[in-house]
Backbone as CSV, one residue per row, in Angstrom:
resi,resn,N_x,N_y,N_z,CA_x,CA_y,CA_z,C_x,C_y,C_z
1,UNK,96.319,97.212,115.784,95.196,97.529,114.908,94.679,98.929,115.208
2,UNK,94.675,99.671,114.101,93.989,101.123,114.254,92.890,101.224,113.893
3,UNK,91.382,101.789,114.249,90.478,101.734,114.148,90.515,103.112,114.083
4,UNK,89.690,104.172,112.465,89.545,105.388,112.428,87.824,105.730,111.707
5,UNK,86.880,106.419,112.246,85.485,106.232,112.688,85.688,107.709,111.624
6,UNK,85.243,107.662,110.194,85.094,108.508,109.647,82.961,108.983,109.063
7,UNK,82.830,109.783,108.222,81.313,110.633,107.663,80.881,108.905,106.983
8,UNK,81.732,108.626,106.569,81.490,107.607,104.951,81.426,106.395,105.813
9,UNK,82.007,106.194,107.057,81.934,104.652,107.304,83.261,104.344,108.453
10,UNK,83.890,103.164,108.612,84.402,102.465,109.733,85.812,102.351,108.661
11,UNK,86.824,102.518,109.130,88.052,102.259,108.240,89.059,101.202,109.391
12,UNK,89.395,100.575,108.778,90.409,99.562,109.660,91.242,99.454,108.988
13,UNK,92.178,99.491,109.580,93.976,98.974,109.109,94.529,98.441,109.706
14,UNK,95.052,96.849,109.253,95.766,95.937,110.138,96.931,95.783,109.040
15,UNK,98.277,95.187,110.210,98.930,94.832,109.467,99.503,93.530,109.351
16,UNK,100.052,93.464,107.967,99.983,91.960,107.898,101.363,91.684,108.694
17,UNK,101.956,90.041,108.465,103.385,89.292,108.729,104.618,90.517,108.035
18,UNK,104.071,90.789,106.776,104.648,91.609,105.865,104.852,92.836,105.877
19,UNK,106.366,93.284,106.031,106.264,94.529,107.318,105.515,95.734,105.864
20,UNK,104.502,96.744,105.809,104.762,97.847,104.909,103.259,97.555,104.096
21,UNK,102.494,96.460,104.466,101.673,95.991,103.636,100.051,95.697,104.839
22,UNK,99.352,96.736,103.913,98.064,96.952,105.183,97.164,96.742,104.287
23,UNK,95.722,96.532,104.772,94.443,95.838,104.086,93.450,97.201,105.317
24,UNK,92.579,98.220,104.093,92.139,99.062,104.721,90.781,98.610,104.316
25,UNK,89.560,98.500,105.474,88.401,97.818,105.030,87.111,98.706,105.428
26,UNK,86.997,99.351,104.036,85.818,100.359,104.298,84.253,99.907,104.605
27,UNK,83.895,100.036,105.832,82.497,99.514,106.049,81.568,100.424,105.666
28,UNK,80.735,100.419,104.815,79.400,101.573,105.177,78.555,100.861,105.341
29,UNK,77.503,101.843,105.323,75.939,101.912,106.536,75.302,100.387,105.600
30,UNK,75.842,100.740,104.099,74.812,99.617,103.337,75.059,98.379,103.396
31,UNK,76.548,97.863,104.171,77.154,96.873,104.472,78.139,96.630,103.440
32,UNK,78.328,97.234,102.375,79.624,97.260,101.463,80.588,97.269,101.722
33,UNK,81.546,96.384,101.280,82.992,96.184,102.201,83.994,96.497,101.014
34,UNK,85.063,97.474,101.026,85.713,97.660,99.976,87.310,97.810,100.770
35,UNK,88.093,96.352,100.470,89.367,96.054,100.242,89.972,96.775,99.730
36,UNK,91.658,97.682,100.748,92.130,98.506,99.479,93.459,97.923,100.216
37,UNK,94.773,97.102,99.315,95.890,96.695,99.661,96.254,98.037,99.756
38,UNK,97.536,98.255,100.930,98.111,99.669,100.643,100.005,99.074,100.798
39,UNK,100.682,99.412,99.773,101.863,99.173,99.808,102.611,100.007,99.901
């Protein structure tokens, strides 16, 4: 798991069973969580 501490918020990228296929989960300050599949 990579954890990258950006201006906008907390970004995480894990990866799944599925080799090539990551779920990047943007946290900000307001608690908004925005899911981005990356293939």
């Amino acid at each position: 798991e990579r954890i990258y501490l950006c201006e906008t918020g907390l970004f995480v990228f894990e990866e799944f069973s599925e080799p090539g296929v990551f779920v990047c989960l943007l946290i900000w300050a307001d608690g908004c969580v925005i899911v981005i599949h990356l293939h």
